[in-house]
Structure formats: C-alpha cells, structure tokens
N, C-alpha and C positions, 0 to 999 in steps of 0.2 A: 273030239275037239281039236281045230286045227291049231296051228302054230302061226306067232307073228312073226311076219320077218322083218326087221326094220333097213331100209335102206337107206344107203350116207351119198350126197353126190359129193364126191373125193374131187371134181375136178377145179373146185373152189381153192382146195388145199393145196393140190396137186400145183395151180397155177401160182399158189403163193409161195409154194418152196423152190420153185423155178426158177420163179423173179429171185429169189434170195439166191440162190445159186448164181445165175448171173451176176450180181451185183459185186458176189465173191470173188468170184474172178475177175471180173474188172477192177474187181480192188490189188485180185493177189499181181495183176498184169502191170496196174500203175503204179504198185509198189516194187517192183521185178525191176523195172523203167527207170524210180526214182534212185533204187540203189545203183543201178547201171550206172545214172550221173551224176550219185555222190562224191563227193570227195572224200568220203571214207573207204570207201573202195580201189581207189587210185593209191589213198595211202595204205592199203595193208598191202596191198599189189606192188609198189615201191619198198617197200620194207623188208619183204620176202624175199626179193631183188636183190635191195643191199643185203641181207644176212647172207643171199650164197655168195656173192661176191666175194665178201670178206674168208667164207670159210674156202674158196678157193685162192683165197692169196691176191685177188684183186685191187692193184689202191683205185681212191677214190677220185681221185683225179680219172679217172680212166673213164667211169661211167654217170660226174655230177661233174657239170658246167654252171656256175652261177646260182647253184640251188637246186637246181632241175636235175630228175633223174631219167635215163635213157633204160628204160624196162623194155626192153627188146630182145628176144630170145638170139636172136643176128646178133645183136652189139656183143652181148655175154659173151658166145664163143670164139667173136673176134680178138676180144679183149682179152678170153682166158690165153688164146694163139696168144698175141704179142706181147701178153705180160710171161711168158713163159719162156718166150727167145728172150725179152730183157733181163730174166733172172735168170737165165742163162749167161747172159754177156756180162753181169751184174758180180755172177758168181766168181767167173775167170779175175775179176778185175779185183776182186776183193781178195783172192787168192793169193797177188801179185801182192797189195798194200797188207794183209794181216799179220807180215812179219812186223810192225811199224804200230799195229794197232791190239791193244789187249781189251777183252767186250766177257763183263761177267753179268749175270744179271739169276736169279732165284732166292729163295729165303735159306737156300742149301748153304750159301755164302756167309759166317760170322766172320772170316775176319780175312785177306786177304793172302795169296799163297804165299810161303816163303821161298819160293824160286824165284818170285817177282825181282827180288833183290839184285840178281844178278842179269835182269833184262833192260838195261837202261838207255838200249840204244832204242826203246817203245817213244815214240811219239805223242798216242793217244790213249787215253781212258776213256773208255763206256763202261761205267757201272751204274747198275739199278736195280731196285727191288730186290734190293738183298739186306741182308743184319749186319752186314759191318757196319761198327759204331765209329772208327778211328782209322787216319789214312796215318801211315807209321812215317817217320821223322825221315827213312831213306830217301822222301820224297826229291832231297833234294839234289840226288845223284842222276838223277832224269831229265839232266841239261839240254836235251831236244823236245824236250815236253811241248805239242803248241797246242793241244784243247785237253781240258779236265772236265768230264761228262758225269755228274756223278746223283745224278738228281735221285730223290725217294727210295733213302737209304735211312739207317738211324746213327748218322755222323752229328755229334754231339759239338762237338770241337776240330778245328782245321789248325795243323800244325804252323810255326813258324815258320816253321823249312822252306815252305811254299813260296817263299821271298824271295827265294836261290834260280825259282825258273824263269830265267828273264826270257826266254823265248815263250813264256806261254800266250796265248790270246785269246783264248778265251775258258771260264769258268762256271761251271753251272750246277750249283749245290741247291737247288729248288727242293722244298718237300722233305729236308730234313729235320731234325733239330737242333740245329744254331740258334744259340743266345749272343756270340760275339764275335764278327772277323776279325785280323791278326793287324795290326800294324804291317807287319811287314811287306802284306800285299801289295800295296803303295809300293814297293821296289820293282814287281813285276812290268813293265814298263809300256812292255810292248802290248800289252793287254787290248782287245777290245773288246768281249761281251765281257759281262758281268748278268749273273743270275741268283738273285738269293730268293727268288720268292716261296711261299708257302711256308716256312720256317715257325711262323707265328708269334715268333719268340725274341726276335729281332726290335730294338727301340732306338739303335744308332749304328752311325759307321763311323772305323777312324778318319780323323782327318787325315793322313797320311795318304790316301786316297787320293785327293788332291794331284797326287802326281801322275796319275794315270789320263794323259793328254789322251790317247788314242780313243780312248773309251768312246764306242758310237752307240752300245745298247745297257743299259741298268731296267732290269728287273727286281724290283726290291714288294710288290705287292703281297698279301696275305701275311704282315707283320702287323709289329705295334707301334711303327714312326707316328710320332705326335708335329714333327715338322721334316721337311727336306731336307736332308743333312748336308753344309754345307761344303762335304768335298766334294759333291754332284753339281754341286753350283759352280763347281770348280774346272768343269769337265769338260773341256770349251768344244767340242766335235760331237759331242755326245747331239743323236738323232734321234731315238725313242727311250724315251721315258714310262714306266710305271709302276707307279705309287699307289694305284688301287686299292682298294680293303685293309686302309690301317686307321689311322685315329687323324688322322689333320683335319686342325678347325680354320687353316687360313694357309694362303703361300706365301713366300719374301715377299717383298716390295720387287725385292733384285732379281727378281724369276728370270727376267728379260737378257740376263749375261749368257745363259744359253743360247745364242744366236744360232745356232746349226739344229735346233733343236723341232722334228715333224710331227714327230707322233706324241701326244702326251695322254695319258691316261689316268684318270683320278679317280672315278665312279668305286661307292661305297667308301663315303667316307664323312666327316661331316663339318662341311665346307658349306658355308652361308655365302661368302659371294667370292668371285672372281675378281684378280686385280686389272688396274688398264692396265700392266705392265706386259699381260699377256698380247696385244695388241701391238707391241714393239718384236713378239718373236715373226717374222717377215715370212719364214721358212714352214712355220706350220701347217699342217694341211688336216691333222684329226687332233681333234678333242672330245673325251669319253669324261661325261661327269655324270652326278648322281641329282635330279632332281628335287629330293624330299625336300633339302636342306638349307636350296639356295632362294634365297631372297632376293640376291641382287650381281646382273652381270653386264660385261661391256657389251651394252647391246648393237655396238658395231662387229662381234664375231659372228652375228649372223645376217651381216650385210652380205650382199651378192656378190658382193665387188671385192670379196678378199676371199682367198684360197682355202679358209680352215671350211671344212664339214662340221656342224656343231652338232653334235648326237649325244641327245639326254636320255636318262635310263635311270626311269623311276624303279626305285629300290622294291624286292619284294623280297623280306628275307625269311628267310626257313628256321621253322620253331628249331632251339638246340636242345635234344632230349640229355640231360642230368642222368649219369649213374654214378656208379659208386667208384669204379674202376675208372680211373683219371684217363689210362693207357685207353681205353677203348674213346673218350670221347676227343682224344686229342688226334686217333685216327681217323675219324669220321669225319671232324672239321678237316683238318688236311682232305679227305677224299673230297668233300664238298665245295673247298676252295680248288680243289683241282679240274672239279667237274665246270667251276665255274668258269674257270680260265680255257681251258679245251671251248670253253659257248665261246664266250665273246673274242677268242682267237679265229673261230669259222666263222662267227659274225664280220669281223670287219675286214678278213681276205674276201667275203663276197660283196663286202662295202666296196673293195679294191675294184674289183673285176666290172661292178656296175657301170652299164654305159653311162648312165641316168642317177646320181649320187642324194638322195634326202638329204636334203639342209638341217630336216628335226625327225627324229626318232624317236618314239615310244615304245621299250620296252613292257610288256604285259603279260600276266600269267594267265592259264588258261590249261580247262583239264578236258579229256577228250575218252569216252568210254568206247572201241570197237564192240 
C-alpha cells in the first residue's frame, strides 16, 4: 500500500509574507525619516548639549542666542578654549578683589566665623545656601559695606545695625524667612537694589523706606502684600518693579508717581482690572500680569502707538501637596517660587533680545514624554 503525499504550493504564502516584509520596512524606513525630522530628536540632541556644557563649566550665553541652541561639536571646543582662558583672566582678577570680598555658601555654615569681626575693611557679602539664621549686630563696623548678597539662607530677622552702612547699595535677602524689615533701613541712603522676594512671609514694609530716593530696583514677589506699600510709592527713580505672587486685589489710583518706572511685574495675583493711571507711566516698556482674573484693562496699553509690550500669562498653578512637617512644605514653595522666577527671568531677557517683540503672550502648560 503506497503512501499519500500531499503537496502545498508555498508560493502563495511565500508571496504573502514578502509583501508583509516589505511593507515593514517601508514602514521601519518612514518611521527612521519621521524621527530624523522630529522635534523630539532635536530636543534630546540639544539637551545632551546643554548637560555637557554645564558639566564642563560652560555659561550659557556662550552656546544659546535668543533661545536657540548651537549643538555643534566645533562650537563646544571653541567654547570649552575661550571659556577656559576667561576663567583664567577671571581667576587673576578675582584674586586681586577677594581681599575686599567674603563668598560662603553650604549647609556646612550655622552661623558666621568669629574672625569675621575683625575684617571690616570687606566690602561684599555673598552668602547662600547655608543655616545661618542671624547676621550679628557687628554688622555695623563694615562702614565700606556696598553690596549685602545674602539670598536662601534661614535668616529669620535683619538686625538694626544695618542702618549704620550708609555706603551700601545694594541688598538681597530673597528666599529667606523674613517676617519684618527694620526701620532703620530707611537710613541706608545710598541704596539702590532692594531684594526681598520669596520670603513668603512678608505683608508690609516700613515707611521709613520712603527715604531711599536712589532705589531703581524692588523685588518684593513671593510674599503676602495685600497692596503696594506706600514707601515704594515713594521711590521716585525706582525702574523695575515686582510685586508678583502676593495677594493684591487692586493698585493705587497714584500708581502713576512712579514716573521713572519700566518694568512692572504683577502676574499671579488677583487683580480684576488695571487703573488708567497706568497709562500716565510714559517710561514703561513691560508689563507682566495674570490673566485669570482680569476683567477689565486700559485698552490703550495695547495700542501700537505706545511703548509698553503687554504680556498676559494665564495662571497654571501647581497642586500644594499637605504634610505634616510645616518645615518641608514651606521649603518646596520656596523651591517652586524660585523655580518660577529663574522662568519668567529667561522669559523676558529673551523678550529683550527679540528682533520682533509679541504685543500678547500666552503662557501654557503642556507635558512632553521622550
């Protein structure tokens, strides 16, 4: 008995997994194509970019113009070359001034050396990121004082003392925990920045302030001002302003006595409308407010025919997670009001730099998975 053989003609099959092979590849080809000219690919290629930059010491000015990044393997070593003779000349030069300048900065820092005491011919303060809670009363044996640097620290209180450096000019307590400036500031005279923001803690300044004619910069954002405190009103040269992220529901009528006044900054806040008096400052050129809120504004600031850039920046604010530990969540707002000031600080130097400047701006969030 013989046997059946049964035979298949394969070439049916054969031709149909062909075709599907083909068709895979032409898929894996125009998908190869399509990542080639995403813009996801550009962005992790620029990203990679900036992280060696920074880890070689790069600034950012070197290799971002207006936003745009120069990922070129040429640019990098040019850049690493000349940023390396500048912190060479950088280094010489700072060697020359650090008699004049004291710079502490770690959590290694509670509380300030006691040799300091007898360095009073220092100049300058840079401290940061350290635990001192208290700058000590000798402050005021440092009659050459002219900048106080002292930002994100856990400085609870600023002594009186501080009244005594009439050469200083500038102050920048940002990112601690201040509940109240000193009166005496107001004597300092010569002053012209002021920095109190991120403090969160902050709901007035003294009037005493008032005497600070030179004042051309107040940063008071990331507090709890419910109105503009009237020794700022007072500040007649004062040029940028902001009052960002505190609680005001309206400005003076008298906003407009600031006549030197360019830059104002209000966004996150809640401000229903804007006064005409705004339209008498002649000098302004930005204004940053919060749209959620506003109902109603002079709709001649975004006439063409006046100098202000009006840029609105609808609010998107970030859940605050509750725990139990006060101290942890009072660092995390800090971090996230800081995160927020670093944005809208690179936002509007590249508002600067634009040939081409938007009259209206919409801030939006938006999430992005590589």
């Amino acid at each position: 008995m013989g046997h059946k053989v049964v035979v298949f003609d394969i070439s049916a099959v054969r031709g149909l997994w062909e075709t599907r092979v083909k068709k895979h590849k032409a898929w894996q080809k125009k998908e190869a194509e399509r990542l080639e000219r995403s813009a996801l690919e550009k962005i992790k290629e620029e990203w990679n970019f900036v992280a060696e930059c920074k880890r070689k010491g790069i600034p950012q000015a070197a290799y971002c113009k207006n936003g745009f990044v120069d990922t070129s393997a040429r640019l990098l070593d040019k850049v690493e070359r000349n940023s390396l003779v500048g912190r060479s000349a950088l280094s010489k030069e700072r060697r020359r001034s650090s008699l004049f300048v004291l710079e502490l900065s770690g959590e290694q820092w509670k509380e300030l050396p006691e040799s300091l005491k007898e360095q009073t011919h220092l100049k300058e303060w840079h401290i940061s990121n350290t635990l001192i809670q208290t700058i000590p009363t000798y402050i005021e044996l440092f009659q050459a004082m002219r900048i106080l640097d002292l930002p994100k620290n856990q400085l609870s209180c600023l002594p009186v003392e501080i009244g005594c450096l009439k050469n200083l000019k500038e102050l920048n307590v940002s990112f601690n925990h201040l509940k109240s400036i000193p009166a005496e500031l107001g004597d300092c005279e010569n002053l012209e920045k002021l920095d109190f923001s991120g403090n969160l803690e902050l709901t007035e300044l003294p009037f005493e302030l008032s005497n600070l004619k030179q004042v051309t910069f107040v940063d008071i954002s990331a507090n709890k001002f419910s109105s503009v405190p009237i020794c700022i009103l007072r500040m007649c040269n004062l040029q940028w302003l902001d009052i960002s992220n505190n609680s005001l529901n309206d400005l003076p009528q008298d906003i407009d006595r600031l006549e030197e006044l360019q830059s104002f900054l209000l966004y996150k806040n809640k401000l229903t409308y804007l006064p005409q008096a705004l339209l008498n400052l002649k000098k302004l050129t930005l204004l940053v407010v919060s749209g959620d809120h506003l109902v109603e504004f002079p709709s001649a600031l975004c006439d063409a025919s006046t100098p202000v850039k009006f840029v609105s920046l609808m609010d998107n604010p970030i859940d605050n997670t509750k725990c139990q530990d006060g101290k942890e969540v009072t660092e995390s707002e800090q971090d996230r009001q800081h995160f927020d000031k670093e944005f809208m600080k690179a936002y509007i130097e590249d508002l600067k730099e634009r040939e081409y400047v938007p009259s209206y701006t919409t801030k939006v969030s938006f999430s992005l998975q590589l």
